[in-house]
PLY file of the C-alpha trace (Angstrom):
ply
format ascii 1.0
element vertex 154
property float x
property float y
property float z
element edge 153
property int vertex1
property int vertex2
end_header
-45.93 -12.14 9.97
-44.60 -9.35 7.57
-45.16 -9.81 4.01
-41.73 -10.00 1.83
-41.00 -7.28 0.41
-40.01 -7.14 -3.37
-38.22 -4.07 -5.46
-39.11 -4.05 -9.21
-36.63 -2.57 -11.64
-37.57 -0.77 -15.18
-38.43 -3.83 -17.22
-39.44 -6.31 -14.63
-42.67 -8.06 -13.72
-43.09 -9.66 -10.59
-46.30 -12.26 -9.53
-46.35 -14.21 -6.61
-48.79 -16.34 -5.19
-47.52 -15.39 -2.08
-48.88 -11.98 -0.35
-46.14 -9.37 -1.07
-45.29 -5.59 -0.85
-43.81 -4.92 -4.11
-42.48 -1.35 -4.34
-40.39 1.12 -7.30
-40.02 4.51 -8.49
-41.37 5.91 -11.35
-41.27 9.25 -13.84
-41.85 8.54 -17.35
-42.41 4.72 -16.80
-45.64 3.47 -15.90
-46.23 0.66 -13.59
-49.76 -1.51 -14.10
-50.44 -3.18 -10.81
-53.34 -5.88 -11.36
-55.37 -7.25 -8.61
-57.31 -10.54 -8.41
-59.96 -10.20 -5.38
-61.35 -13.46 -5.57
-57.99 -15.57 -5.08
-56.23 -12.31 -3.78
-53.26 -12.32 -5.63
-51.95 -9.36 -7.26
-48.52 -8.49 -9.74
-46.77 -5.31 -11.35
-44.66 -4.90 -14.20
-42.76 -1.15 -14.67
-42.26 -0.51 -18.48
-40.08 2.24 -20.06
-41.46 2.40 -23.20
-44.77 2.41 -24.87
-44.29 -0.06 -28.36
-42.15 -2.92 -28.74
-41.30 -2.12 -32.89
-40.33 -5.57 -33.26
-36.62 -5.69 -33.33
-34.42 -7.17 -30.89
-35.90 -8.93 -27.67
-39.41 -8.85 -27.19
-38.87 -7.72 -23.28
-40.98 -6.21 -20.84
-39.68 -2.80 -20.82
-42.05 -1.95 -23.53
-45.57 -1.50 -22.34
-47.46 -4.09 -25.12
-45.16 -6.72 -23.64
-45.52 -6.14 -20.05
-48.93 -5.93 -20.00
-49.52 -8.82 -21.77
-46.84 -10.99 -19.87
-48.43 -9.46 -16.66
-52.04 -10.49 -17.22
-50.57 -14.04 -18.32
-48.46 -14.41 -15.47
-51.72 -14.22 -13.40
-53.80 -16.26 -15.47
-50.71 -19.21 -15.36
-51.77 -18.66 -11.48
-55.50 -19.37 -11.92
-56.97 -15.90 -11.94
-59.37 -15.43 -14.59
-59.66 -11.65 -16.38
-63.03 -11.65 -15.13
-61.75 -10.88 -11.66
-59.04 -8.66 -12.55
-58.32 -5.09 -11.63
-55.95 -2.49 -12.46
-54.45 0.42 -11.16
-52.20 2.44 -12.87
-49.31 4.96 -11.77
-46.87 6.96 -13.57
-46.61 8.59 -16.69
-44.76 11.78 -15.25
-43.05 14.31 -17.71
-40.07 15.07 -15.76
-37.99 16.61 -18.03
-39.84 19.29 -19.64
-40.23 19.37 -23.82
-42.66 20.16 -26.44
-41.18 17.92 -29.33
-44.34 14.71 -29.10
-41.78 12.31 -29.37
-40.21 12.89 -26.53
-43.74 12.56 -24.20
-42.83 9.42 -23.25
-45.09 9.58 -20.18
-48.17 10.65 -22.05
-47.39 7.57 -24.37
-46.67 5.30 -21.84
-50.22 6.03 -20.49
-52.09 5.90 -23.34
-50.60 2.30 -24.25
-51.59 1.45 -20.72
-55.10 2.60 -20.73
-55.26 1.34 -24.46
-54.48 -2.39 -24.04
-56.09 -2.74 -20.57
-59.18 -1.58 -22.16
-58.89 -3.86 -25.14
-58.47 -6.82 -23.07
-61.52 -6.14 -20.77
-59.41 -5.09 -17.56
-61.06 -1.81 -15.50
-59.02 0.59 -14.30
-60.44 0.97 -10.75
-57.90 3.99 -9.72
-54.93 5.40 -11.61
-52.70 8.24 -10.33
-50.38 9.44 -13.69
-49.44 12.48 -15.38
-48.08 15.30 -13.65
-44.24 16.92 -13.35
-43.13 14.67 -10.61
-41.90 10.78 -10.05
-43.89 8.67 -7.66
-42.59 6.14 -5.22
-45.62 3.23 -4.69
-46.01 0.03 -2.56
-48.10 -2.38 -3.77
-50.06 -4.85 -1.44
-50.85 -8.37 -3.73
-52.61 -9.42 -0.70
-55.83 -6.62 -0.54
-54.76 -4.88 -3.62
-54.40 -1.37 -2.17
-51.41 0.93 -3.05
-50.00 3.57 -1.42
-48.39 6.65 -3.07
-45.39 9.50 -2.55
-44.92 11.97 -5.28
-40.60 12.92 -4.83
-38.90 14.88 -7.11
-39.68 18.25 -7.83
-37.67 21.35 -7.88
-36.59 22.90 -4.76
0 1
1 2
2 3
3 4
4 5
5 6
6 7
7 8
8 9
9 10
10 11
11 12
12 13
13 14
14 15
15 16
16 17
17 18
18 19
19 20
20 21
21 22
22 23
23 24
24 25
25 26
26 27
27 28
28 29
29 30
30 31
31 32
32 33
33 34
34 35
35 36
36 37
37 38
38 39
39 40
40 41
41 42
42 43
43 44
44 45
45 46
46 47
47 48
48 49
49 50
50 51
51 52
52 53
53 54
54 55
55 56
56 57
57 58
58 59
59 60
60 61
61 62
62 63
63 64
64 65
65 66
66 67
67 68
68 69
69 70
70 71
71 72
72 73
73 74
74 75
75 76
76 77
77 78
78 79
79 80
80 81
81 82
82 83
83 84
84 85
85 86
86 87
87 88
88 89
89 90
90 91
91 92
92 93
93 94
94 95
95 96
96 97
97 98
98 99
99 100
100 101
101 102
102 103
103 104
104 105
105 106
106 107
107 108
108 109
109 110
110 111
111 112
112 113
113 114
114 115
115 116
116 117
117 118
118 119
119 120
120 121
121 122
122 123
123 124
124 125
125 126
126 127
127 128
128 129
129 130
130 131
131 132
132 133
133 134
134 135
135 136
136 137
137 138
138 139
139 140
140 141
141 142
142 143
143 144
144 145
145 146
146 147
147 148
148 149
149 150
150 151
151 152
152 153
């Protein structure tokens, strides 16, 4: 039987207990995907942003709420951090600048590697950086992702 298949936008999260192929594009953005091997369950989020600044919505496009919603949505599923792995993609600079507040990707990946650190979470493979997007498809089931760099000038 195939495994559904699930698209995540910018600023989405998506856990299922269910095995799933959950799949999205990325430049700047990174995408977390966490793994639990023991109950083999898995769940991405894709954030924009590195720092919520605490105005407006607390939403998951920012990379200190989607992490944290991500490794909660898992643990509201029974998977203890103990168990958890992460892999991490994206962080691209696509559009080229030298002005640090525009280097949203190397922010986004810093924030990424940052908080999964802080919360005890090792980051078993990561694939981020770079001057191209990446296209991924995450298994929940056995945890394994498979990457396409597109983009790119011609």
């Amino acid at each position: 039987m195939e495994k559904p298949k699930h698209f995540l936008y910018p600023g989405a999260i998506y856990v299922s207990h269910e095995p799933s192929m959950i799949t999205t594009i990325l430049g700047s953005c990174i995408a977390v995907c966490l793994y639990d091997s023991v109950l083999q369950i898995g769940g991405m989020n894709h954030f924009m942003l590195p720092l919520w600044n605490g105005q407006g919505l607390a939403s998951p496009r920012y990379g200190n709420i989607a992490i944290d919603k991500l490794i909660r949505k898992l643990e509201s599923l029974g998977s203890s951090k103990a168990n958890i792995k992460a892999k991490v993609f994206g962080g691209g600079e696509i559009i080229a600048t030298n002005i640090n507040q525009f280097m949203i990707g190397d922010r986004n990946i810093r924030i990424a590697k940052d908080l999964l650190h802080e919360e005890g979470i090792p980051i078993v493979s990561s694939s981020v950086g770079g001057k191209l997007g990446r296209k991924i498809i995450f298994n929940t089931q056995t945890g394994e992702v498979r990457q396409k760099y597109v983009g790119g000038q011609k």
